[in-house]
FIKE-916162 format. One record per residue: residue in one letter; x, y, z of N, C-alpha, C, O, CB in turn; residue number from 1. Coordinates in nm, 2 decimals. Glycine has a CB too. Example, Ala and Ser with C-alpha at 12.3 -4.5 7.8 and 13.67 -1.06 7.14 Angstrom:
<site res="A" n_X="1.32" n_Y="-0.57" n_Z="0.78" ca_X="1.23" ca_Y="-0.45" ca_Z="0.78" c_X="1.32" c_Y="-0.33" c_Z="0.78" o_X="1.42" o_Y="-0.33" o_Z="0.85" cb_X="1.13" cb_Y="-0.45" cb_Z="0.90" n="1"/>
<site res="S" n_X="1.28" n_Y="-0.22" n_Z="0.71" ca_X="1.37" ca_Y="-0.11" ca_Z="0.71" c_X="1.29" c_Y="0.00" c_Z="0.79" o_X="1.34" o_Y="0.11" o_Z="0.80" cb_X="1.41" cb_Y="-0.06" cb_Z="0.57" n="2"/>
REM end
This chain:
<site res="X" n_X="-19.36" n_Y="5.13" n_Z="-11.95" ca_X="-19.36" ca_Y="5.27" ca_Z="-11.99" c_X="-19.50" c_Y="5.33" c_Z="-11.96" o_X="-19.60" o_Y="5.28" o_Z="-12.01" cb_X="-19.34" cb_Y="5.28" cb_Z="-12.15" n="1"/>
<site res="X" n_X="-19.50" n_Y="5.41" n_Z="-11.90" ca_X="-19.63" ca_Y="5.51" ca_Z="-11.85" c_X="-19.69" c_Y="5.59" c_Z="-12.01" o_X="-19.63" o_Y="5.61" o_Z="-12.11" cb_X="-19.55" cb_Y="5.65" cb_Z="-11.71" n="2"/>
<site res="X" n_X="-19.81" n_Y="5.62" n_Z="-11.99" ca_X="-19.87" ca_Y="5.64" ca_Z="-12.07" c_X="-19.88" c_Y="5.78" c_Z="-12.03" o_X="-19.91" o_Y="5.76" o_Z="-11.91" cb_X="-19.97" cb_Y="5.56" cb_Z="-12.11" n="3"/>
<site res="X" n_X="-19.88" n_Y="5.98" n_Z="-12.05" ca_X="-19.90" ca_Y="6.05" ca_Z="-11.96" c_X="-19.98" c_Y="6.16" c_Z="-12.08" o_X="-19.99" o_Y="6.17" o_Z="-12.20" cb_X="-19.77" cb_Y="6.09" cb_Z="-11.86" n="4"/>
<site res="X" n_X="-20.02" n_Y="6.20" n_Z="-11.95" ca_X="-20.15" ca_Y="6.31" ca_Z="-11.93" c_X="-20.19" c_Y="6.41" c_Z="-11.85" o_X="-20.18" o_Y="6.39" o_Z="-11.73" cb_X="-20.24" cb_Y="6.26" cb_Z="-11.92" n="5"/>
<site res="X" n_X="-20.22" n_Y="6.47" n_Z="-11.89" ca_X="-20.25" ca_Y="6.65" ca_Z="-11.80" c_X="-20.28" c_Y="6.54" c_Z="-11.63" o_X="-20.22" o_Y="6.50" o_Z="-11.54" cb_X="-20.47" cb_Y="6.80" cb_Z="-11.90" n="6"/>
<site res="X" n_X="-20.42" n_Y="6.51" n_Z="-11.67" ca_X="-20.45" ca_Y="6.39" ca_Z="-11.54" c_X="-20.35" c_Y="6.32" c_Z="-11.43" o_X="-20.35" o_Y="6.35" o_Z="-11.31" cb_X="-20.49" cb_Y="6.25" cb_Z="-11.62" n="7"/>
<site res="X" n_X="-20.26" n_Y="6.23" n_Z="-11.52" ca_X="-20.15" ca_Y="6.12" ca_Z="-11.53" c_X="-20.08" c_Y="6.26" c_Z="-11.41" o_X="-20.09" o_Y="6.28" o_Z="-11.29" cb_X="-20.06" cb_Y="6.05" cb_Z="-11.72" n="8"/>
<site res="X" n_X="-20.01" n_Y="6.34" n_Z="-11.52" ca_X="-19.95" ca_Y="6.46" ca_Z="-11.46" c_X="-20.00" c_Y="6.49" c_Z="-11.30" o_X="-19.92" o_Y="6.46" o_Z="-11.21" cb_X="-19.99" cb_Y="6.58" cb_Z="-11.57" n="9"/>
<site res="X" n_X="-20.12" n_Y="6.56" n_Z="-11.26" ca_X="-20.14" ca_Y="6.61" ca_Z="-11.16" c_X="-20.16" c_Y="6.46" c_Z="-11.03" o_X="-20.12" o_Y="6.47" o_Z="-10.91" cb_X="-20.26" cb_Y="6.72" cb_Z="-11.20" n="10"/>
<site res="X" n_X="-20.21" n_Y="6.36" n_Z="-11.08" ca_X="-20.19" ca_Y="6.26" ca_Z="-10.99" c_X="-20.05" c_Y="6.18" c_Z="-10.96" o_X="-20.05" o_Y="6.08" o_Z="-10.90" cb_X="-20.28" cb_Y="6.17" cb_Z="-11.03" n="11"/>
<site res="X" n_X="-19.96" n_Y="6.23" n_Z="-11.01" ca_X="-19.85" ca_Y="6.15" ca_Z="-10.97" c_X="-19.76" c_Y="6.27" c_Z="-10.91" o_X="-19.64" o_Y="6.25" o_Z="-10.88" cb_X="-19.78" cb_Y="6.05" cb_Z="-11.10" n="12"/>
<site res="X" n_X="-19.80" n_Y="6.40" n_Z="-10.90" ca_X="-19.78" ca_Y="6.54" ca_Z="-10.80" c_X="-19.81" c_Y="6.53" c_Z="-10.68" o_X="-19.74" o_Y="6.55" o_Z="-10.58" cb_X="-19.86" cb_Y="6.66" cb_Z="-10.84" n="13"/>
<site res="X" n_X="-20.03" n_Y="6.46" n_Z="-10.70" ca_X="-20.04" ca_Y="6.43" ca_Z="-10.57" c_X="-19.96" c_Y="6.35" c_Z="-10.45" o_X="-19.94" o_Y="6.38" o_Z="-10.33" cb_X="-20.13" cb_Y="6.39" cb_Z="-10.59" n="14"/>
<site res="X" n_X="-19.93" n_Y="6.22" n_Z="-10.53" ca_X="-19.80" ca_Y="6.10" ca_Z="-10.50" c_X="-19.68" c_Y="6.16" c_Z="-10.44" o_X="-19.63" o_Y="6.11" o_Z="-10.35" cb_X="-19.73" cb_Y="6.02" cb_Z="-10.64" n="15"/>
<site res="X" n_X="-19.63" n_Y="6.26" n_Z="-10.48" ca_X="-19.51" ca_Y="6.33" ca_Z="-10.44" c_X="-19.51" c_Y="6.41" c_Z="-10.31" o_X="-19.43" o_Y="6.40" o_Z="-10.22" cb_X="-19.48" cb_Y="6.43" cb_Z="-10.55" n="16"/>
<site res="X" n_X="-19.63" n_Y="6.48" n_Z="-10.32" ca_X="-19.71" ca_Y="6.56" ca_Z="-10.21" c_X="-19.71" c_Y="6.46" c_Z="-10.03" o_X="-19.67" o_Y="6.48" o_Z="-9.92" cb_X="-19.90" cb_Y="6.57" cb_Z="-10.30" n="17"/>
<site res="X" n_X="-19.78" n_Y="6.35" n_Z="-10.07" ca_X="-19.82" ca_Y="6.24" ca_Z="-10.00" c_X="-19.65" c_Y="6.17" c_Z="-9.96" o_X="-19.62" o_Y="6.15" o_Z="-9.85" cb_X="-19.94" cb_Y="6.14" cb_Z="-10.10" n="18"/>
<site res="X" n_X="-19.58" n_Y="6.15" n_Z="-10.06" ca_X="-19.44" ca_Y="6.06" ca_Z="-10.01" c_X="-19.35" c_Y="6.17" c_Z="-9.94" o_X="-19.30" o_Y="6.15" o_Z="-9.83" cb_X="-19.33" cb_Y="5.98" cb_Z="-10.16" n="19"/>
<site res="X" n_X="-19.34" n_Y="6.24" n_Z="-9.97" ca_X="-19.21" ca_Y="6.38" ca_Z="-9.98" c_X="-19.26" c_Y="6.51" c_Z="-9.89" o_X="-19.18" o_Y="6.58" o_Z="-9.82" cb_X="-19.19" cb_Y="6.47" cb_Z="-10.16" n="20"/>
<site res="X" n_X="-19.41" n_Y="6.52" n_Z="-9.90" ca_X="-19.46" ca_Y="6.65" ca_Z="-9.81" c_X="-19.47" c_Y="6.77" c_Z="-9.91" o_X="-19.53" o_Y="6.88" o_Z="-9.89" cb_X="-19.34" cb_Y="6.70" cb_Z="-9.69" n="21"/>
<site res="X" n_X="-19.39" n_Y="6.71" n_Z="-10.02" ca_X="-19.38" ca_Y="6.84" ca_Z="-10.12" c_X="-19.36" c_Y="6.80" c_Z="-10.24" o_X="-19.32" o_Y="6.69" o_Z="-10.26" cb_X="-19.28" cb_Y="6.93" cb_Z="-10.10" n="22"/>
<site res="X" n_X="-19.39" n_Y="6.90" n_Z="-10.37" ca_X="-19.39" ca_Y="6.89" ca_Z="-10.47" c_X="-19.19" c_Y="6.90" c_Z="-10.47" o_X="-19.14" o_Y="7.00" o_Z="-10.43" cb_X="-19.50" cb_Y="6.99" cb_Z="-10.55" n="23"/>
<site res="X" n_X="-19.13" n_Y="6.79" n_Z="-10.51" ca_X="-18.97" ca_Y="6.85" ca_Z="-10.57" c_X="-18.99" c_Y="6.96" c_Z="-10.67" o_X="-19.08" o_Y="7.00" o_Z="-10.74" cb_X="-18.89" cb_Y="6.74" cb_Z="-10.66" n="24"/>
<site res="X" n_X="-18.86" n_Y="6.99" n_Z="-10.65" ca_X="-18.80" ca_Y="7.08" ca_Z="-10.76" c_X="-18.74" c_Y="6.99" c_Z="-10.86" o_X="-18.70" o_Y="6.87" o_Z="-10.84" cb_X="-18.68" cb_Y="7.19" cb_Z="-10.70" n="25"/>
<site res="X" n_X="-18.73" n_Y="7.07" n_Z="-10.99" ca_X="-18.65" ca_Y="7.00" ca_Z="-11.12" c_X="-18.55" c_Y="6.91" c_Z="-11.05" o_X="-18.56" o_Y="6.79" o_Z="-11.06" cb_X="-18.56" cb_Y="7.11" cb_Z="-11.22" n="26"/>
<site res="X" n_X="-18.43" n_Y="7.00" n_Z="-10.97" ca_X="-18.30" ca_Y="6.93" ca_Z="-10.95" c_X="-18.35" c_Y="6.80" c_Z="-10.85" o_X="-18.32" o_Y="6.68" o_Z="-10.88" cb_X="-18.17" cb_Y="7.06" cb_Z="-10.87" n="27"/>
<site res="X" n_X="-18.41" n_Y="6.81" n_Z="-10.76" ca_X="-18.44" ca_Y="6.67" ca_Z="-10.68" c_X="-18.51" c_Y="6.56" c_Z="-10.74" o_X="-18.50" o_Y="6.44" o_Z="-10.71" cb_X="-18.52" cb_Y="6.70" cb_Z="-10.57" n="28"/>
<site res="X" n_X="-18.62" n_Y="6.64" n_Z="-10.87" ca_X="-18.68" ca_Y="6.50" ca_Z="-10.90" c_X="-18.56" c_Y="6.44" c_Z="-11.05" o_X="-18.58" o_Y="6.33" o_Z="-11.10" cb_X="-18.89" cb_Y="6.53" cb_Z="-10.94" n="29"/>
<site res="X" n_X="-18.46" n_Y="6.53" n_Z="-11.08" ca_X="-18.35" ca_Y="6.45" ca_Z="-11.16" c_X="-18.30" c_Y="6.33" c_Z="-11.09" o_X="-18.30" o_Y="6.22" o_Z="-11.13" cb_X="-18.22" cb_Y="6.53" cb_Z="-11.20" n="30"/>
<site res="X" n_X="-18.25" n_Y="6.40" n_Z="-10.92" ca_X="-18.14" ca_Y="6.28" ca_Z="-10.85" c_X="-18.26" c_Y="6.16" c_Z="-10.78" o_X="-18.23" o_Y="6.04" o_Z="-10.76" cb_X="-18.02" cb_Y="6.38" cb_Z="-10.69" n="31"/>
<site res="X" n_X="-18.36" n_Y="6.21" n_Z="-10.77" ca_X="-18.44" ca_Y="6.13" ca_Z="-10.77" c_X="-18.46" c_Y="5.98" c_Z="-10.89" o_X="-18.50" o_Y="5.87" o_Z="-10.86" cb_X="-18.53" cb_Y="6.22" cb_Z="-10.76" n="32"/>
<site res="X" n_X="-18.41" n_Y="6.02" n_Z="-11.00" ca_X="-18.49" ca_Y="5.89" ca_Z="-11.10" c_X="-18.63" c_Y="5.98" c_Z="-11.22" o_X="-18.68" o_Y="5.93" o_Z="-11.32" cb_X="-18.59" cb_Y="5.75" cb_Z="-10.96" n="33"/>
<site res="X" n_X="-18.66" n_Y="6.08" n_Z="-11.16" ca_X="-18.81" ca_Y="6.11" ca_Z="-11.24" c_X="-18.79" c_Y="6.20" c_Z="-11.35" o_X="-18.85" o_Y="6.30" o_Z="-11.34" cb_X="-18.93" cb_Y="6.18" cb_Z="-11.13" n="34"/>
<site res="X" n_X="-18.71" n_Y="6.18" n_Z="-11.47" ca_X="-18.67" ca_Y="6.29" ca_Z="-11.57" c_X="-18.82" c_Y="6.25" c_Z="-11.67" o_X="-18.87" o_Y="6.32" o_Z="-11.76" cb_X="-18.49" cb_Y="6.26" cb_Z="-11.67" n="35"/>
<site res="X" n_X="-18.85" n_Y="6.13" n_Z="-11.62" ca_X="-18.99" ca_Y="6.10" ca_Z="-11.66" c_X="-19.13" c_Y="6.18" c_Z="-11.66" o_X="-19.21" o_Y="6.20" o_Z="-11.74" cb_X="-19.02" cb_Y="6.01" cb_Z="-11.59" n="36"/>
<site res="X" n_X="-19.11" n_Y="6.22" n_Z="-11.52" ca_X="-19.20" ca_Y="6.31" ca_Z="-11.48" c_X="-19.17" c_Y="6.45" c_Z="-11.52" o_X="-19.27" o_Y="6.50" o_Z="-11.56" cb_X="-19.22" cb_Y="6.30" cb_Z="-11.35" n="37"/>
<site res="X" n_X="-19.06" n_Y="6.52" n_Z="-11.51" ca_X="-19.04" ca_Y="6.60" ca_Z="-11.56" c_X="-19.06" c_Y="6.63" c_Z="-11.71" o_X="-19.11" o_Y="6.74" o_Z="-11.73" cb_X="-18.95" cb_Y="6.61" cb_Z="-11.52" n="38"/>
<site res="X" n_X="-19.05" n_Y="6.57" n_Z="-11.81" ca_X="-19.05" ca_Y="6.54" ca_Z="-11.93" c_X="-19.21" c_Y="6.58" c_Z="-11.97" o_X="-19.24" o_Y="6.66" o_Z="-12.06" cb_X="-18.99" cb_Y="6.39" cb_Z="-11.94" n="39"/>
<site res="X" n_X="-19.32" n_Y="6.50" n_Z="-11.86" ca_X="-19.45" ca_Y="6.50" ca_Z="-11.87" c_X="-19.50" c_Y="6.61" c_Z="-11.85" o_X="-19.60" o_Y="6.63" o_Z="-11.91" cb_X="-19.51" cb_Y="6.42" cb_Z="-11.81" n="40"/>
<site res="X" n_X="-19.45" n_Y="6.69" n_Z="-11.77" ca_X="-19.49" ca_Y="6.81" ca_Z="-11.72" c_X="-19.49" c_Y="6.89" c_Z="-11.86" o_X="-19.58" o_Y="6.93" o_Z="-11.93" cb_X="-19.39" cb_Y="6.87" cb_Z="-11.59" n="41"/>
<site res="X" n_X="-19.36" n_Y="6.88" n_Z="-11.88" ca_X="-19.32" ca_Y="7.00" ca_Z="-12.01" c_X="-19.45" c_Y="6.98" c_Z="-12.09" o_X="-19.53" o_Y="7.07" o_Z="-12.12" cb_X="-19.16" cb_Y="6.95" cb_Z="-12.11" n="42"/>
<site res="X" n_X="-19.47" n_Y="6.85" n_Z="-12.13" ca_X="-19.51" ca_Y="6.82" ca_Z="-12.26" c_X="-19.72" c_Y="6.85" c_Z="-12.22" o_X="-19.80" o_Y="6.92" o_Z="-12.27" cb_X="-19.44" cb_Y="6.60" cb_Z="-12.31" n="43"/>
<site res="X" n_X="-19.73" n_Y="6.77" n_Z="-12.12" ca_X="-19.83" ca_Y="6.77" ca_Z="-12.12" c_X="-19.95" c_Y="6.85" c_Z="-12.02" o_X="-20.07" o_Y="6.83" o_Z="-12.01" cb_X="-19.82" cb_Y="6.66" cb_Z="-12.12" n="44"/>
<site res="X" n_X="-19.86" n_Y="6.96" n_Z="-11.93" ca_X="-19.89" ca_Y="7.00" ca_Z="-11.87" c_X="-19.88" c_Y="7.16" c_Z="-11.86" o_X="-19.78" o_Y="7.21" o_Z="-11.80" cb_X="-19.86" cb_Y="6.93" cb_Z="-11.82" n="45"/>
<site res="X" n_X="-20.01" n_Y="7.26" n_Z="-11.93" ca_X="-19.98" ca_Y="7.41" ca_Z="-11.96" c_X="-19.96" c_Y="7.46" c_Z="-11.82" o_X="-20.02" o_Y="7.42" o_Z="-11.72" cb_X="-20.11" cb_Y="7.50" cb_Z="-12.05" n="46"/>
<site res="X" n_X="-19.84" n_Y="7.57" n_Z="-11.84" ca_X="-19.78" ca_Y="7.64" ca_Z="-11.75" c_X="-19.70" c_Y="7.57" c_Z="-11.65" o_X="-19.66" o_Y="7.61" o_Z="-11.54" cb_X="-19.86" cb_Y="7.71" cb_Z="-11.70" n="47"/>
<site res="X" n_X="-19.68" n_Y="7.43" n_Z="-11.71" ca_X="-19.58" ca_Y="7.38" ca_Z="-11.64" c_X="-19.59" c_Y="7.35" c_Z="-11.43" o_X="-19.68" o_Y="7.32" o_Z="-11.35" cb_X="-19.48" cb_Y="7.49" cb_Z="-11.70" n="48"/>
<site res="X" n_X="-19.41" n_Y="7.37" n_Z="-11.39" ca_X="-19.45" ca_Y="7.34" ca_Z="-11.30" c_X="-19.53" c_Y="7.45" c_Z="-11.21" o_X="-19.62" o_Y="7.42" o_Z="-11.13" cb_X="-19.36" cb_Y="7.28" cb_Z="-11.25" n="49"/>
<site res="X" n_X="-19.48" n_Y="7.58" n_Z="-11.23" ca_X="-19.59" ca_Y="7.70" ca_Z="-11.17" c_X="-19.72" c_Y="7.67" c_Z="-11.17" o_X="-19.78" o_Y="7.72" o_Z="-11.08" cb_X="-19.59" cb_Y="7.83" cb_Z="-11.24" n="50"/>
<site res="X" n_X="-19.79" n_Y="7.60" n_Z="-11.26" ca_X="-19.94" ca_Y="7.60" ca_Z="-11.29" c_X="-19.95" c_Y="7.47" c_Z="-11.20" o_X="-20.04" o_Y="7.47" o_Z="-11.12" cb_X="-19.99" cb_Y="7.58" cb_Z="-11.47" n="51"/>
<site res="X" n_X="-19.86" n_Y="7.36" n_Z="-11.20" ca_X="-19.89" ca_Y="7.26" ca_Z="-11.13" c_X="-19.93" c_Y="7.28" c_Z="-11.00" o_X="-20.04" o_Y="7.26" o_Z="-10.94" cb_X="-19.81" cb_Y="7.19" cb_Z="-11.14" n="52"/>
<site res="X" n_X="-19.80" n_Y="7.34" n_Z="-10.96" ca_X="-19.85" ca_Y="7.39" ca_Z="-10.75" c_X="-19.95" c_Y="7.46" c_Z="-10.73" o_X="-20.03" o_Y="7.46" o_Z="-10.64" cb_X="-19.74" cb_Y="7.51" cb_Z="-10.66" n="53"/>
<site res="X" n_X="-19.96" n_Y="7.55" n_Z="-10.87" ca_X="-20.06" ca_Y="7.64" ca_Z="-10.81" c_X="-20.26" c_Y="7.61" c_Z="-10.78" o_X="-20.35" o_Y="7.65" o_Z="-10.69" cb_X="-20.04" cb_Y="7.75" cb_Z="-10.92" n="54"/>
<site res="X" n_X="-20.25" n_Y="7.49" n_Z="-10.94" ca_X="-20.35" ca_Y="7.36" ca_Z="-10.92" c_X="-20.34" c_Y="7.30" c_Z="-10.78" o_X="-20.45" o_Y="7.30" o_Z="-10.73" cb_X="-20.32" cb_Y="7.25" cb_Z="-11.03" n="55"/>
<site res="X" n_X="-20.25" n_Y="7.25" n_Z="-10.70" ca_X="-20.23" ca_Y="7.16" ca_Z="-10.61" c_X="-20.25" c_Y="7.27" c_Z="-10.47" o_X="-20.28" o_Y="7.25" o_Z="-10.35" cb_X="-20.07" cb_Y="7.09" cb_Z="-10.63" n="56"/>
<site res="X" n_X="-20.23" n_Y="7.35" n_Z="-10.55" ca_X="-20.33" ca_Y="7.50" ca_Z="-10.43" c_X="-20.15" c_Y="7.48" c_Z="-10.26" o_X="-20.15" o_Y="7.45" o_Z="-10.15" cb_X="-20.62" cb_Y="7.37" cb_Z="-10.31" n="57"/>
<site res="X" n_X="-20.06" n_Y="7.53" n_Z="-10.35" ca_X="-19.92" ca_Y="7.48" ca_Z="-10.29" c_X="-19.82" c_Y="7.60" c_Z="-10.35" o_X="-19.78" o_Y="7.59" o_Z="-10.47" cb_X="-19.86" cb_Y="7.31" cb_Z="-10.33" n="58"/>
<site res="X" n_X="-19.79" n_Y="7.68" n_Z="-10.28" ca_X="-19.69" ca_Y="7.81" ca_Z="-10.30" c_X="-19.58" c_Y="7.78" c_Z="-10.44" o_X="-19.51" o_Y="7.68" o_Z="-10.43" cb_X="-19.60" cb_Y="7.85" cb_Z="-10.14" n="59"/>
<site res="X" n_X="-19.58" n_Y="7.85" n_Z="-10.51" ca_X="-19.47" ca_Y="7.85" ca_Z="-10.66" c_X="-19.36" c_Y="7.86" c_Z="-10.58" o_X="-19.34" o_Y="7.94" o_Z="-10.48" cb_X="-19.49" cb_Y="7.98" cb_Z="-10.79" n="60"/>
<site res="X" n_X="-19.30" n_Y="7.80" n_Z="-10.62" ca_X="-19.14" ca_Y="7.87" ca_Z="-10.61" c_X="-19.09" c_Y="7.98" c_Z="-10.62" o_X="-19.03" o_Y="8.06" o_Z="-10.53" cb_X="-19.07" cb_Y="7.83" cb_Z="-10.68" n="61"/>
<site res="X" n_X="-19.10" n_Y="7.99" n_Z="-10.73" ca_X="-19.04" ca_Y="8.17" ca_Z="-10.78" c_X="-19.21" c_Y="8.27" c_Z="-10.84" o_X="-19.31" o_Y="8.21" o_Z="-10.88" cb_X="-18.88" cb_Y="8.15" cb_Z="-10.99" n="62"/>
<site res="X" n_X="-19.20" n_Y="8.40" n_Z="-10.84" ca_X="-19.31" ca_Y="8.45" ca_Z="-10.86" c_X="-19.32" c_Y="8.45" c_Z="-11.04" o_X="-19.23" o_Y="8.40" o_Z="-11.10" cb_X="-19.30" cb_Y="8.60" cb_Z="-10.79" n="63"/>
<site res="X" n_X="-19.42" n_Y="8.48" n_Z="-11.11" ca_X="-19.43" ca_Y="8.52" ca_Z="-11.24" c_X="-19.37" c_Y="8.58" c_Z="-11.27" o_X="-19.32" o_Y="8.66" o_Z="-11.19" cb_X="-19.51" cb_Y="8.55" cb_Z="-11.27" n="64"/>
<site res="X" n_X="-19.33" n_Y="8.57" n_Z="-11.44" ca_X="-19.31" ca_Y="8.67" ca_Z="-11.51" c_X="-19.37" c_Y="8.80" c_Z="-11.46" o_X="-19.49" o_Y="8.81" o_Z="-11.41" cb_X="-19.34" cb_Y="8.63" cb_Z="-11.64" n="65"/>
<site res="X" n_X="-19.28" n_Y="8.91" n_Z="-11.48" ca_X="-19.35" ca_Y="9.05" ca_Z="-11.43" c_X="-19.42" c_Y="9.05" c_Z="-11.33" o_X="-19.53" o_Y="9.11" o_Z="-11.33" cb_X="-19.43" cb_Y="9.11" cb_Z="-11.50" n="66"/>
<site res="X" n_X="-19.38" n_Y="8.98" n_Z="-11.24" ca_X="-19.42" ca_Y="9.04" ca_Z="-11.08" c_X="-19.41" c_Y="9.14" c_Z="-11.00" o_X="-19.49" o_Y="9.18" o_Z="-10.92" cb_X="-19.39" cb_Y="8.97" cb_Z="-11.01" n="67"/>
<site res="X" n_X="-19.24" n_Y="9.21" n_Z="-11.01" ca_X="-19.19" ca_Y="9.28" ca_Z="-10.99" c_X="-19.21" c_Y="9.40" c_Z="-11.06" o_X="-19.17" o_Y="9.41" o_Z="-11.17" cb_X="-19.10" cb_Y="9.23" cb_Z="-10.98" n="68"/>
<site res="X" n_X="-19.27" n_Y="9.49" n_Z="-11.00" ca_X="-19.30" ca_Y="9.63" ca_Z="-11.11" c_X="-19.26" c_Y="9.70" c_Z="-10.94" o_X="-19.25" o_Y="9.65" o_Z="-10.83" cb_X="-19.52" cb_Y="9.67" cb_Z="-11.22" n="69"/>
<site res="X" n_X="-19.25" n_Y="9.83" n_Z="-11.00" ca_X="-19.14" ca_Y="9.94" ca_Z="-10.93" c_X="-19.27" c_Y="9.95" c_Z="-10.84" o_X="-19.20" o_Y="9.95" o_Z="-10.73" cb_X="-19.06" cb_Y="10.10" cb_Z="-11.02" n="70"/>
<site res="X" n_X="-19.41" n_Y="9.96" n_Z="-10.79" ca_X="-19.45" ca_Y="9.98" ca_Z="-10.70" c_X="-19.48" c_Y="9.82" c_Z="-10.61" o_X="-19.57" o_Y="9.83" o_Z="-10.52" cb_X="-19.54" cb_Y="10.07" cb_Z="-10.73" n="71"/>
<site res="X" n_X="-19.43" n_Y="9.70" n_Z="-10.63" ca_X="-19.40" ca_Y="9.60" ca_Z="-10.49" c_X="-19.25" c_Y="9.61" c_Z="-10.48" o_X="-19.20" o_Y="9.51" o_Z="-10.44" cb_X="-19.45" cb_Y="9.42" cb_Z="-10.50" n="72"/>
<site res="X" n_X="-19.16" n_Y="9.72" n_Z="-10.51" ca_X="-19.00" ca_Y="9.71" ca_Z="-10.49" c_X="-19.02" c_Y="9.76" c_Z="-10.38" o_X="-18.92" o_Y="9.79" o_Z="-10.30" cb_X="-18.88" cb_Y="9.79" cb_Z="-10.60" n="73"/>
REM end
């Protein structure tokens, strides 16, 4: 059993980065085995996975809350 941490968290992203090329998404790292990692994120990691990529300096997936205002439509 892994012991996890904000730390723990962003070094086992790096791991993902390095095996995969890329941070997974939720659904790949489920069929993957890693509800582990997911789990750590939630818990131990503010703003989650957006904050993670964005730490890892690696494009978000989807934009922020309120990104979309009528002058970038």
């Amino acid at each position: 059993m892994q012991v996890w941490n904000k730390k723990k968290v962003f070094e086992e992203a790096k791991f993902f980065l390095k095996e995969y090329g890329e941070l997974p998404g939720r659904s790949k790292l489920k069929k993957l085995g890693r509800i582990d990692f997911i789990m750590a994120v939630r818990r131990h990691y503010p703003g989650q996975m957006t904050q993670l990529r964005t730490d890892l300096k690696i494009e978000p997936k989807f934009k922020p809350t309120n990104y979309w205002t009528k002058q970038r439509v």
